[in-house]
C-alpha positions in Angstrom: 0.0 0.0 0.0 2.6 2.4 1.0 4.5 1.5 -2.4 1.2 2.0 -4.4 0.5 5.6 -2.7 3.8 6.7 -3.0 3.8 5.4 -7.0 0.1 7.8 -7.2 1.5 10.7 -5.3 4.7 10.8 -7.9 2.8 10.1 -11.3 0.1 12.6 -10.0 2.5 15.4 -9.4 4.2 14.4 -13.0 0.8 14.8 -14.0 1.2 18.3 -12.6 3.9 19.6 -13.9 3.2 18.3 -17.4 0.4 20.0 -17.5 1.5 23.1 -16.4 3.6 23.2 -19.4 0.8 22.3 -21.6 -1.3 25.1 -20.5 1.8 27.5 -20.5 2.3 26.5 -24.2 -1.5 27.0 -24.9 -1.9 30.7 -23.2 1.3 31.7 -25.8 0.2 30.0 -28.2 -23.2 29.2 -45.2 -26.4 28.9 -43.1 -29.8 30.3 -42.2 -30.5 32.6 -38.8 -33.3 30.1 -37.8 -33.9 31.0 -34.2 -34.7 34.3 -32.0 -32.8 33.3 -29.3 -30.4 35.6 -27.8 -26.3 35.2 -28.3 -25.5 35.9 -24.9 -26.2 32.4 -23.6 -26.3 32.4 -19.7 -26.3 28.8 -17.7 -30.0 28.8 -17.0 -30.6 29.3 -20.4 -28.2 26.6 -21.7 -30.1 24.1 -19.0 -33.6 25.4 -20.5 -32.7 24.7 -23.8 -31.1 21.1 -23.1 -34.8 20.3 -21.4 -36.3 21.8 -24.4 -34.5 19.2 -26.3 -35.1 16.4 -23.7 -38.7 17.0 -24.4 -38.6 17.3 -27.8 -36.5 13.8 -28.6 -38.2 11.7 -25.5 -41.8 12.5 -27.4 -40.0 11.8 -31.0 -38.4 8.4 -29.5 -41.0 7.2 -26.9 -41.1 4.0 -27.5 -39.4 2.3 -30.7 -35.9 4.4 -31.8 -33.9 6.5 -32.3 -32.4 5.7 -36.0 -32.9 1.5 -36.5 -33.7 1.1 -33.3 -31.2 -1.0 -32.2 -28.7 -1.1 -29.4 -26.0 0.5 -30.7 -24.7 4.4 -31.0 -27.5 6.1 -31.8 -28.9 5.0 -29.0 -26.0 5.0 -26.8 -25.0 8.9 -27.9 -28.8 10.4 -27.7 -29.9 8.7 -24.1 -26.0 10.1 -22.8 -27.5 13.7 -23.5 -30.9 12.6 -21.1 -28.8 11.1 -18.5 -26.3 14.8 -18.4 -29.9 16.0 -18.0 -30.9 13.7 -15.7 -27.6 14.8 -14.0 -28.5 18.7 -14.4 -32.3 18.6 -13.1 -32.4 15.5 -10.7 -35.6 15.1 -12.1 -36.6 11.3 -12.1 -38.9 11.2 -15.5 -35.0 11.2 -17.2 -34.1 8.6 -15.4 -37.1 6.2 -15.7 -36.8 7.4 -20.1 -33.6 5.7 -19.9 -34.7 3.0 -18.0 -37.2 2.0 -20.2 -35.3 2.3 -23.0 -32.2 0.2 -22.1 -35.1 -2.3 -21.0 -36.2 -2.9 -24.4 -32.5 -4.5 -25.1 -31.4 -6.3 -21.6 -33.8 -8.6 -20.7 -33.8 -9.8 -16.8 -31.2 -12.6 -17.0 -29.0 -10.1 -18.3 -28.8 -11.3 -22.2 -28.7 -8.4 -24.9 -30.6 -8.5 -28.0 -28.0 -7.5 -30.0 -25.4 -9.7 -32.3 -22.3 -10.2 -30.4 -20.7 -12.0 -33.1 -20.7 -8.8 -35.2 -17.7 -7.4 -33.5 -18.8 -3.9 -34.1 -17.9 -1.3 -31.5 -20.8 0.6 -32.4 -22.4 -1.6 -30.2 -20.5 -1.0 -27.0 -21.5 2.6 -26.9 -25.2 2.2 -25.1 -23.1 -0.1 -22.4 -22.3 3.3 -20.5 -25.8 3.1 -19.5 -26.5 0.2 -18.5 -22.8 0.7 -16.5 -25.0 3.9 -14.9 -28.3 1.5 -14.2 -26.2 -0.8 -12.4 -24.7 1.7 -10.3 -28.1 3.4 -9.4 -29.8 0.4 -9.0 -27.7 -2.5 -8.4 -29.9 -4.4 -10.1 -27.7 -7.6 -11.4 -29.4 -8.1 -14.6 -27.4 -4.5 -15.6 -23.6 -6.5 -14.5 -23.9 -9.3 -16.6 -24.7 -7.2 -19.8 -22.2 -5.3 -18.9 -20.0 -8.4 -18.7 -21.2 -9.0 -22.1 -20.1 -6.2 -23.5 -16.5 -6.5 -21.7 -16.5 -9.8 -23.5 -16.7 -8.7 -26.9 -13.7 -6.5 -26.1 -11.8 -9.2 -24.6 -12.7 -11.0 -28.0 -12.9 -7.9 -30.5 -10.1 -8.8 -32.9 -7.5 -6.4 -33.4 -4.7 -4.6 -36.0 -1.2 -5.7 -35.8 0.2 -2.7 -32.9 -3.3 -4.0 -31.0 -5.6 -1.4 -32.0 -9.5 -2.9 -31.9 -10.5 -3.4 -36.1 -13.5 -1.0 -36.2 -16.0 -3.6 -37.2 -15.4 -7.7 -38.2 -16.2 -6.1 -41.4 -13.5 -3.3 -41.7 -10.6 -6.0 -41.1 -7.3 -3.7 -40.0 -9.1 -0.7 -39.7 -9.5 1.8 -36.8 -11.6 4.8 -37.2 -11.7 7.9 -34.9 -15.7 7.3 -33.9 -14.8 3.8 -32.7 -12.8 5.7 -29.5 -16.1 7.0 -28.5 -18.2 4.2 -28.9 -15.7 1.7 -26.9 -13.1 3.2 -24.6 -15.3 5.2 -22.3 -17.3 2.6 -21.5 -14.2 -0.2 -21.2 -12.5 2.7 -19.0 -15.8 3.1 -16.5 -16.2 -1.1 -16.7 -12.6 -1.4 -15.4 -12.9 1.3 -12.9 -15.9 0.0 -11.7 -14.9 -3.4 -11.3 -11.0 -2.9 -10.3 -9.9 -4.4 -13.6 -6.8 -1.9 -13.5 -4.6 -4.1 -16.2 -6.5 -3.0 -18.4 -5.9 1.2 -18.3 -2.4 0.1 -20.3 -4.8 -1.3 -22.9 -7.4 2.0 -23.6 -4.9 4.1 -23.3 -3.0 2.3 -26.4 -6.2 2.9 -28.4 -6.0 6.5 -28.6 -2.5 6.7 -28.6 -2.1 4.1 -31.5 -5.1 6.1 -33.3 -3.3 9.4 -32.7 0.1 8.3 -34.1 -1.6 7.2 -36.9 -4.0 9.3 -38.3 -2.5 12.6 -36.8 -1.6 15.2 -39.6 1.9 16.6 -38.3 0.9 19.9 -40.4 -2.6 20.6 -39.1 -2.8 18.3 -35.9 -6.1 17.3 -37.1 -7.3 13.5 -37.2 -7.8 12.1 -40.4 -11.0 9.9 -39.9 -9.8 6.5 -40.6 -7.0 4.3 -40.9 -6.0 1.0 -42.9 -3.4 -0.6 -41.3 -3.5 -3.3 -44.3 -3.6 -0.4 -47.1 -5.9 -2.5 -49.1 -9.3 0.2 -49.2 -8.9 2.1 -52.4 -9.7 5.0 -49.1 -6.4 4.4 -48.0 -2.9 6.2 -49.1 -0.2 3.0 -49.8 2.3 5.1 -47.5 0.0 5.7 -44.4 -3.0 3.9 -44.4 -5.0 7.2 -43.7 -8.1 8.1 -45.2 -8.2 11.3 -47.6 -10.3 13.9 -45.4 -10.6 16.0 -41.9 -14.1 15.0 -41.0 -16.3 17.1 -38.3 -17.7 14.8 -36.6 -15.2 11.6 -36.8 -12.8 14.5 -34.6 -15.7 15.2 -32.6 -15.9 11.4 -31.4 -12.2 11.5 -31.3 -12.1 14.3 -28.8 -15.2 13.4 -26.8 -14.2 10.0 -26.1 -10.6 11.3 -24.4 -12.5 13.8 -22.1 -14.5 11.0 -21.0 -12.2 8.3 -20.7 -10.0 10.8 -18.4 -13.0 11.0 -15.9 -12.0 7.0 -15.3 -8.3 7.2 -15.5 -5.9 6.5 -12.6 -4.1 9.5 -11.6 -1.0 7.3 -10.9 -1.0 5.4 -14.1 1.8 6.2 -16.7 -0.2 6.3 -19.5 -2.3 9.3 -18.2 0.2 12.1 -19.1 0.1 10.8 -22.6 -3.5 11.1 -22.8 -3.5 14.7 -21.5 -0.8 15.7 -23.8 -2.8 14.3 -27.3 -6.3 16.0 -25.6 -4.2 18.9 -25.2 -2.7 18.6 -29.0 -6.0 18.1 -30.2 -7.3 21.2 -28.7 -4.8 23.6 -30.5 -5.5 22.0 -33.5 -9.2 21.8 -33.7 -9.5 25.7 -32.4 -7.4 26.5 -35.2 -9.9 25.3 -37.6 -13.2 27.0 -35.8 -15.2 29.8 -37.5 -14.4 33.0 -36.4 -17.4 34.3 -36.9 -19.8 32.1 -36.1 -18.0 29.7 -33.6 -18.5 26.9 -35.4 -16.9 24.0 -37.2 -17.1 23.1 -41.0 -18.5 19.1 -42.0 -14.6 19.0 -43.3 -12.4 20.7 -41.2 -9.6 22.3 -43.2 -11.5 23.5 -46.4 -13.6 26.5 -45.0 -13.4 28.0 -48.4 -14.3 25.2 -50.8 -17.8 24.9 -52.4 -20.5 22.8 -51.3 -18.3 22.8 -47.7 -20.9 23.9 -44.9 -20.8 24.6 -41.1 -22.3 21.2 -39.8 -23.9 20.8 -36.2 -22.9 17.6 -34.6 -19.2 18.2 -34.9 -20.1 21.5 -33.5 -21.8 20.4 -30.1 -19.4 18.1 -29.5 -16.3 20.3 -29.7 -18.2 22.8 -27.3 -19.0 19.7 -24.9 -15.6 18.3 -25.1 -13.6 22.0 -24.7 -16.1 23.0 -21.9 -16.0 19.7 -19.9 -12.0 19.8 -20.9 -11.6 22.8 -19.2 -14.0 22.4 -16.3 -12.0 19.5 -15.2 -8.6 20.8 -15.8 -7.8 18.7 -19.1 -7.1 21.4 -20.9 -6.3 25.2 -20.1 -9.1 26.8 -18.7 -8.7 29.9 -21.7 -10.8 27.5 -23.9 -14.0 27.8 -21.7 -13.9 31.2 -24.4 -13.6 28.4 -27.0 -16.7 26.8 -25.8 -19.2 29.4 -24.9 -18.3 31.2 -28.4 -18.9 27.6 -30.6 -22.1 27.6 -28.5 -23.8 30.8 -29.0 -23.2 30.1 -32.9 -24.9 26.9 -32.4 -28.0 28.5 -31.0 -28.1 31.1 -33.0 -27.7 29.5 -36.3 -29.2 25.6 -35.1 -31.7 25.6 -32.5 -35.3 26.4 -33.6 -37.7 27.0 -30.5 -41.0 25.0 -30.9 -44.3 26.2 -29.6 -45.2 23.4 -27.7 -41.7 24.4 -25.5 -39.4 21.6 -27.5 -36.9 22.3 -29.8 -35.8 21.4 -33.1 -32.1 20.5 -34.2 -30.4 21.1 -37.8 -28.1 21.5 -39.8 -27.1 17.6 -38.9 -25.3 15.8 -41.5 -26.9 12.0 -41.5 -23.4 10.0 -41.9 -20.2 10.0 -42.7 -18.3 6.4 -42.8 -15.0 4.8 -44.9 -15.8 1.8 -47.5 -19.2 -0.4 -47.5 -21.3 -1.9 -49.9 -22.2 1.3 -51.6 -18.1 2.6 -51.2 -17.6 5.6 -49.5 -14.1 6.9 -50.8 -13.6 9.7 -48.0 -12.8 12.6 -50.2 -14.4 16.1 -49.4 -16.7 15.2 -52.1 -18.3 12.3 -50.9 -18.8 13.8 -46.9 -20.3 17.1 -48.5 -23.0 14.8 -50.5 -24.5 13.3 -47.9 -28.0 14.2 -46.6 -28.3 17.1 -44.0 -30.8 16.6 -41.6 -33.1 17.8 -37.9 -33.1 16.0 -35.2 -31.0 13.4 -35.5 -29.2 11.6 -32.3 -26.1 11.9 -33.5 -26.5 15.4 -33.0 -29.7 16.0 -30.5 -27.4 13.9 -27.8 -24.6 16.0 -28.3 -26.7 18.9 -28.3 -27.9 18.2 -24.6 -24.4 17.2 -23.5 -22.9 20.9 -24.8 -25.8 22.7 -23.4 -25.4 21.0 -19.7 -21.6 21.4 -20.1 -21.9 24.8 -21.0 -24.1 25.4 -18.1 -21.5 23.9 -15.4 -19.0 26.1 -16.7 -17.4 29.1 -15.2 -17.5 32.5 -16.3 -14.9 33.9 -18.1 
């Protein structure tokens, strides 16, 4: 024990000084008007318009959905902005909405109806709730899907450096959304059941994911990579897909501000995490409007035609520089960062209802590498695809920005 403490004390005061270099280094270093609310957003009102949302989606998804209904990311992503909610309001209609819908899925023994053999991490993502169910109710049908869900990890094959394959049917490939949907919940799992071995392992994820997709021009994430260089995607040399997408850094950049929440303060690893979050946060401010706030569908090409400000990829980089800073990820000078990329999303995304929801736009419906009908990657295809409201890839976001944004301080 005394060993153990002694080993925390000295990697937490690393921990320390590294970042106090990191934030020394960061202090020196075409859409519609759709909504009357003001630009000044102010805490309550961020709150407010999260509940707004709440409403709006629980009465859109009340029973079947969202997307296939399925448990998977969609699901996973939108019922993470109820439970921030939840979080926000104590208010216990949230908590029996996610409940129910996590119910559907795990039945009492525990099983999942989902296809395990799949090996798609898109399907780990909804696992952080039933992680919080167990938790709040200790009910022990919620640990053995969990345990489910572990075991595909244990079993989810893997690239050469031991970097989880995206899906069993994207052999050798690791995309930036696959972060989100697998290492917060694998980080929370092992914290919650004292599986420590296995920090060494999530934190290889992002750093093997970082080292190679990372643009050493930019810092921005390309969204995919193929370690085997066979997807006509794929550049022979680096295995990297062709484009900066929005929303594929978004995931990227979420995932690591969650995972840290689980991290132990004395392992190694964690000063490699903190240093790509803080890499990543140069580099994506870099590429954010200046005068809106917000973030382009692909990144780097503000200027080209067709490009457009896109508002997934928006919400998350406000939730993931406002939670960043609130817990002393990154410098605390990006809560400016934050609240600027939000009031652009409320001014130019949010559409008050009548009946007290809201409406979401300006969301872009996917963005992926490869499949049956080949996506190549290039600016062209992610511009192409459909741009829709209310999706949950962007609605949970949404919620999670808007509660971040109202636990922030002021600056």
């Amino acid at each position: 024990m005394i060993k153990s403490g002694a080993l925390e004390m000295r990697s937490t005061c690393g921990s320390f000084v590294t970042m106090a270099v990191l934030v020394l280094i960061l202090c020196l270093g075409s859409l519609l008007p759709v909504t009357s609310f003001e630009a000044d957003i102010d805490k309550e009102q961020s709150l407010t318009l999260a509940e707004r949302m709440a409403k709006t989606s629980m009465s859109l998804w009340a029973v079947t959905g969202p997307a296939k209904d399925r448990f998977q990311y969609e699901l996973g992503v939108f019922l993470r902005g109820i439970e921030l909610v939840w979080e926000a309001t104590d208010d216990k209609k949230y908590f029996e909405y996610i409940k129910f819908k996590v119910d559907r899925f795990v039945a009492n023994n525990g099983t999942i109806n989902y296809n395990f053999t799949e090996f798609t991490l898109d399907n780990i993502l909804t696992g952080r709730l039933v992680l919080s169910l167990y938790e709040r109710t200790k009910d022990n049908k919620y640990k053995k899907a969990a345990q489910i869900l572990r075991e595909q990890l244990r079993q989810q094959p893997r690239t050469h450096e031991g970097g989880f394959w995206h899906k069993l049917t994207y052999p050798y490939q690791m995309w930036l959304d696959g972060l989100y949907m697998a290492e917060p919940f694998y980080a929370e799992f092992a914290k919650l059941f004292h599986e420590y071995n296995a920090f060494g392992d999530i934190a290889k994820q992002f750093i093997i994911m970082e080292l190679r997709s990372r643009d050493s021009k930019t810092g921005l994430l390309y969204h995919g990579y193929d370690e085997s260089r066979v997807q006509n995607w794929s550049d022979p040399k680096t295995g990297r897909s062709p484009s900066f997408w929005g929303r594929a850094v978004g995931w990227y950049f979420m995932a690591i501000v969650d995972t840290l929440d689980f991290f132990p303060m004395y392992h190694p690893k964690r000063v490699q995490l903190l240093a790509i979050v803080n890499r990543l946060a140069i580099a994506v401010k870099k590429v954010q409007d200046q005068k809106t706030g917000l973030w382009w569908q692909v990144l780097d090409k503000p200027n080209k035609k067709g490009n457009y400000l896109e508002s997934s990829a928006s919400s998350m980089f406000v939730y993931s520089y406002a939670k960043g800073a609130r817990k002393g990820y990154i410098s605390p000078v990006y809560i400016a960062t934050a609240k600027k990329g939000y009031e652009g999303i409320v001014k130019n995304f949010a559409v008050k209802l009548s009946d007290g929801g809201l409406n979401y736009t300006r969301i872009a419906s996917v963005g992926g590498l490869g499949g049956t009908h080949y996506r190549n990657g290039t600016f062209e295809y992610y511009i192409s695809e459909p741009i829709v409201t209310n999706d949950p890839k962007g609605v949970g976001p949404f919620m999670m920005a808007s509660v971040e944004i109202s636990r922030s301080t002021p600056v």
